[in-house]
Every structure is written in structure tokens, then in C-alpha cells.
C-alpha atoms as an extended CHARMM CRD file, in Angstrom:
* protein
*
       102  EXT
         1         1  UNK       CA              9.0090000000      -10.2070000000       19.4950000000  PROA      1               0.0000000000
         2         2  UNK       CA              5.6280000000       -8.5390000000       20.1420000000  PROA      2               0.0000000000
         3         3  UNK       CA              6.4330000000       -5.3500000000       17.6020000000  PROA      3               0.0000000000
         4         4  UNK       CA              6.9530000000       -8.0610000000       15.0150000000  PROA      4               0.0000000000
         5         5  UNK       CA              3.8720000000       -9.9520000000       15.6120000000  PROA      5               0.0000000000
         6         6  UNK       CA              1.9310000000       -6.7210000000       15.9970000000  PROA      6               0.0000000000
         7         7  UNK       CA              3.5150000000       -5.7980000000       12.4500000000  PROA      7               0.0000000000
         8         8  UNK       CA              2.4090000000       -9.1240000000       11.2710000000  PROA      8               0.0000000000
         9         9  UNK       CA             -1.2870000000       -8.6100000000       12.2020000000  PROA      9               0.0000000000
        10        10  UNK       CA             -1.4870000000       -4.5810000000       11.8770000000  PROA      10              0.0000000000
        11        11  UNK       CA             -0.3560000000       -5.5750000000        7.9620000000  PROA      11              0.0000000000
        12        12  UNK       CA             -4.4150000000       -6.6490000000        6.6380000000  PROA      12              0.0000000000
        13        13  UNK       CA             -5.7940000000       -3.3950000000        8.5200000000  PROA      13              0.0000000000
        14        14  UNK       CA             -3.1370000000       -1.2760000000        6.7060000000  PROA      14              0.0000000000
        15        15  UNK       CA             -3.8050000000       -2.5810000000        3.0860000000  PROA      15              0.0000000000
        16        16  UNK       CA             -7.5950000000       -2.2140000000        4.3760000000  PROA      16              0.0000000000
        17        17  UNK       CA             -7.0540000000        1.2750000000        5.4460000000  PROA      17              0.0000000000
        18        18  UNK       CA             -4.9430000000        1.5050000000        2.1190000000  PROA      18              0.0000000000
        19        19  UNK       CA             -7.7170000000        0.4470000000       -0.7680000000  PROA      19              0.0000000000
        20        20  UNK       CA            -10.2940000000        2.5870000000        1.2120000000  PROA      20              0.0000000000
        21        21  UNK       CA             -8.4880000000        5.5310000000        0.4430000000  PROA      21              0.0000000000
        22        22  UNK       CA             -7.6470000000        4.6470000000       -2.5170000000  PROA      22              0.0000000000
        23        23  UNK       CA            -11.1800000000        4.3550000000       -3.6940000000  PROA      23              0.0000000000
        24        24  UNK       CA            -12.0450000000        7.5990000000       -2.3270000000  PROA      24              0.0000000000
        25        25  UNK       CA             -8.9080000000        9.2570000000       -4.3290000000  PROA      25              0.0000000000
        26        26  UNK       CA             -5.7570000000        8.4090000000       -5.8680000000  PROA      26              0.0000000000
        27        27  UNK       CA             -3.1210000000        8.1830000000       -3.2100000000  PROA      27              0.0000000000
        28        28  UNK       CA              0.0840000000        8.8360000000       -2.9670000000  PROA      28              0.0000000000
        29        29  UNK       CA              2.9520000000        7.5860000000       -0.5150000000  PROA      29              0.0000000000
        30        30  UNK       CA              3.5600000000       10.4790000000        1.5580000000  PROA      30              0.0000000000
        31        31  UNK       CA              0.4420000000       11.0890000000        1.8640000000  PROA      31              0.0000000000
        32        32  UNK       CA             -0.5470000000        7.4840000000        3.0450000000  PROA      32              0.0000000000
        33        33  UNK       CA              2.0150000000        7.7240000000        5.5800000000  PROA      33              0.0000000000
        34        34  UNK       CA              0.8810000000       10.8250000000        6.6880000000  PROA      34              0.0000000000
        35        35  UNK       CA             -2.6200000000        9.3720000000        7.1880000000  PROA      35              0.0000000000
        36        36  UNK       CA             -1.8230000000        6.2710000000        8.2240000000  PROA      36              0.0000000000
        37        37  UNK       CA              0.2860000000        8.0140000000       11.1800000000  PROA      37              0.0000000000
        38        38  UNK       CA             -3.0330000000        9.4510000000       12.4640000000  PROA      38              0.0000000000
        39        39  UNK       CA             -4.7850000000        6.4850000000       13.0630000000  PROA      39              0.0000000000
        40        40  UNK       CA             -1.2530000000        5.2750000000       15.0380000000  PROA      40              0.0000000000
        41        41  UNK       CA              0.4350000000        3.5340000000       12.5650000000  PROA      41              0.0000000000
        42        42  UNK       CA              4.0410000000        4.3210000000       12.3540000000  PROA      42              0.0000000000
        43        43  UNK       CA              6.0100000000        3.3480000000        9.4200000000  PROA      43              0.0000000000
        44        44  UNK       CA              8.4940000000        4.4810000000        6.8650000000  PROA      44              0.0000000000
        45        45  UNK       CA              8.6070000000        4.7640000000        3.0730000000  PROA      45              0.0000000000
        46        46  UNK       CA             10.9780000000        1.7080000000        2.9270000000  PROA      46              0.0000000000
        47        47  UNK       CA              8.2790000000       -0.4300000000        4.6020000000  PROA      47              0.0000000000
        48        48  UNK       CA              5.1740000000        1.1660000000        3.0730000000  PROA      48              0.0000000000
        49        49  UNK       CA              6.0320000000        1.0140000000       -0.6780000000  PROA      49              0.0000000000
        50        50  UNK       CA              6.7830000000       -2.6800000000       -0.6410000000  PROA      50              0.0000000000
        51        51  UNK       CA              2.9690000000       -2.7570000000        0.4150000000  PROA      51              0.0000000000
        52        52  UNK       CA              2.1320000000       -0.3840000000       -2.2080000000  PROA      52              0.0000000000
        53        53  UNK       CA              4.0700000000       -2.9930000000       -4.7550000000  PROA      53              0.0000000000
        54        54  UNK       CA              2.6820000000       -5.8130000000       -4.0480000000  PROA      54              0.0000000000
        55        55  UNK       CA             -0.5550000000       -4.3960000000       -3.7950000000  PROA      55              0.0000000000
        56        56  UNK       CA             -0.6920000000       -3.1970000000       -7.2400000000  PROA      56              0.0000000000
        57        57  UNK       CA              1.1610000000       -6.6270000000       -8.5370000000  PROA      57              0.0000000000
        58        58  UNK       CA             -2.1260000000       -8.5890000000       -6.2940000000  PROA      58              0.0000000000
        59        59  UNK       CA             -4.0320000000       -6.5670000000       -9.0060000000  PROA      59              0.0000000000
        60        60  UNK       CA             -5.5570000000       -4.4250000000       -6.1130000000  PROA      60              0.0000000000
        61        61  UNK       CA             -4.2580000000       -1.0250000000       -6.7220000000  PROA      61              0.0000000000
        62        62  UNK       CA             -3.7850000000        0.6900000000      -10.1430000000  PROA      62              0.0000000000
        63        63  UNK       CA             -0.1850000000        3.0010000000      -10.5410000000  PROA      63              0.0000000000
        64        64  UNK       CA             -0.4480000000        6.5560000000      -12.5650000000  PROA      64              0.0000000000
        65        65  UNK       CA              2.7090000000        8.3760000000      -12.7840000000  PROA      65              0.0000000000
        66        66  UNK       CA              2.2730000000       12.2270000000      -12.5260000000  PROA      66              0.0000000000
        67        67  UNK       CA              4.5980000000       15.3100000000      -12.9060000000  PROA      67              0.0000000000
        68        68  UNK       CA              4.1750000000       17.1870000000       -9.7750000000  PROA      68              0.0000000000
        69        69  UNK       CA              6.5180000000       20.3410000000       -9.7250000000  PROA      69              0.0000000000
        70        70  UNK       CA              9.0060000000       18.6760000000      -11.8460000000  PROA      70              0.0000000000
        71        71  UNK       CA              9.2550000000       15.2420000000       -9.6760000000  PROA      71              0.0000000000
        72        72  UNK       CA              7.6550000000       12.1820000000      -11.0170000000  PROA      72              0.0000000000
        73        73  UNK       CA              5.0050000000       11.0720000000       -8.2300000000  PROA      73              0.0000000000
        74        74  UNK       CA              3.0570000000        7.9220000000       -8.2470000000  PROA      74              0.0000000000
        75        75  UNK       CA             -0.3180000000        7.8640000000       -7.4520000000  PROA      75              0.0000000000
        76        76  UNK       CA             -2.2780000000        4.2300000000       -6.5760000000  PROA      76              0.0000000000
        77        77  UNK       CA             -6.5000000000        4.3770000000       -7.3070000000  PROA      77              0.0000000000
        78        78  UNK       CA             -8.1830000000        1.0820000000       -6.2200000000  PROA      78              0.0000000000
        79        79  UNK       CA             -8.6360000000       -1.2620000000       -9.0610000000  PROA      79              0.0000000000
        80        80  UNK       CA            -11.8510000000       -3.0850000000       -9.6540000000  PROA      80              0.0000000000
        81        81  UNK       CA            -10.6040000000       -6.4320000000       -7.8150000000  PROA      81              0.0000000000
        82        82  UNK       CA             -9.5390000000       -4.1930000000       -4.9940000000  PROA      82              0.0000000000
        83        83  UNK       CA            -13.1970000000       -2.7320000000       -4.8580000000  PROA      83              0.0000000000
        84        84  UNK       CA            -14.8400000000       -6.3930000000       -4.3050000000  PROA      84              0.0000000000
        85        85  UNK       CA            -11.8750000000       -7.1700000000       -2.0150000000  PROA      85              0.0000000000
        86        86  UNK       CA            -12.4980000000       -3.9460000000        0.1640000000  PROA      86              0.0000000000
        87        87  UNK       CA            -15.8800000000       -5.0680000000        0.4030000000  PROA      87              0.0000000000
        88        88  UNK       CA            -15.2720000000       -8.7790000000        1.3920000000  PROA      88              0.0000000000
        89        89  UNK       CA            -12.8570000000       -7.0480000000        3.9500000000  PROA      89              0.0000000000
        90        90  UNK       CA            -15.2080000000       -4.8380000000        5.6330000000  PROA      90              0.0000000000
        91        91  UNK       CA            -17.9420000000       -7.0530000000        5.9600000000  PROA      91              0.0000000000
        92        92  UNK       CA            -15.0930000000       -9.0860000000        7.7390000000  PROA      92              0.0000000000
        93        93  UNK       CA            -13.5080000000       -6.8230000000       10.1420000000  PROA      93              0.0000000000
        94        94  UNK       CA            -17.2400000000       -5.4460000000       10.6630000000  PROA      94              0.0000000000
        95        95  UNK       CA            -18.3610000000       -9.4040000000       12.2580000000  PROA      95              0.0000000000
        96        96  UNK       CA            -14.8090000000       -9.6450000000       13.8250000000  PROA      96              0.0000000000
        97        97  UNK       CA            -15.5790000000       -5.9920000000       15.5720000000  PROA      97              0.0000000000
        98        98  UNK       CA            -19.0970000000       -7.5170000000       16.7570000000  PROA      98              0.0000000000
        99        99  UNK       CA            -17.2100000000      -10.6450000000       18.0730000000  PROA      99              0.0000000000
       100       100  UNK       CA            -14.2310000000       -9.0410000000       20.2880000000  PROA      100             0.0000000000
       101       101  UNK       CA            -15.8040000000       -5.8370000000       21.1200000000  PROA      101             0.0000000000
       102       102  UNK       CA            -16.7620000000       -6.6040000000       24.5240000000  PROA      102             0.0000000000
């Protein structure tokens, strides 16, 4: 019961850690899982590309399809909406992080 409550809450910081990336530079899934595994969050593609999805349906993430050594790989750049929603998110967690903290 705790993993899936964990899961539940662990979700907003990964689609936080998710459009901060992807305003940096395009991502890709592998790679996200890759990062995200070094910051302690482990997943798999079947869970992260749902996120990826909806994401980009929430108008938050933008989807480019690229040829990379003959394999189609999709690459997700933060959209304008997910800019201002990045933003609103940080200055979020940033009072939460004040609050619990100690």
C-alpha cells in the first residue's frame, strides 16, 4: 500500500522533474528514465510514456519525431503552457520545501 501511495505523490515531482528538462533540451524516453533513475526514481518505459502522453495531450510537452540511426525516436520540448506551469510549480514546491524542511 505505501509503494502505491508513494507512486501517487512521487507522480507531480516527476512531471516537475520532466518539463524542467524538457525546457533545457528536447528529451527523450530513455533518456528520462535514465535521469530520472539518478535522482531515485525507478520506473519503466510502460509507466513513464503514459506520463509522457498525457503530458503532451495536457498541452505541456510538444512531440518531434526524429530518425536516429534508422529508428524513429520521439523527442518531448516543453511547450509554452508547460513553461508558465513549471514556473507556478517551482514557486510551489520552493514554499512547500520552506514549510517541511525542518
Amino acid at each position: 500500500m505505501e509503494d502505491r501511495i508513494l507512486r501517487k505523490l512521487f507522480l507531480g515531482f516527476i512531471q516537475i522533474h520532466i518539463l524542467h528538462h524538457a525546457m533545457e533540451h528536447p528529451i527523450y524516453g530513455v533518456w528520462m528514465l535514465d535521469e530520472l533513475k539518478e535522482h531515485g526514481y525507478e520506473m519503466s518505459a510502460g509507466t513513464l510514456y503514459p506520463i509522457l502522453h498525457n503530458m503532451e495531450s495536457d498541452g505541456l510537452l510538444l512531440k518531434e519525431e526524429r530518425n536516429v540511426d534508422g529508428k524513429v525516436r520521439k523527442y518531448y520540448s516543453a511547450t509554452d503552457k508547460g513553461e508558465i506551469i513549471l514556473e507556478q510549480a517551482r514557486d510551489k514546491a520552493f514554499e512547500l520545501f520552506k514549510e517541511i524542511k525542518d
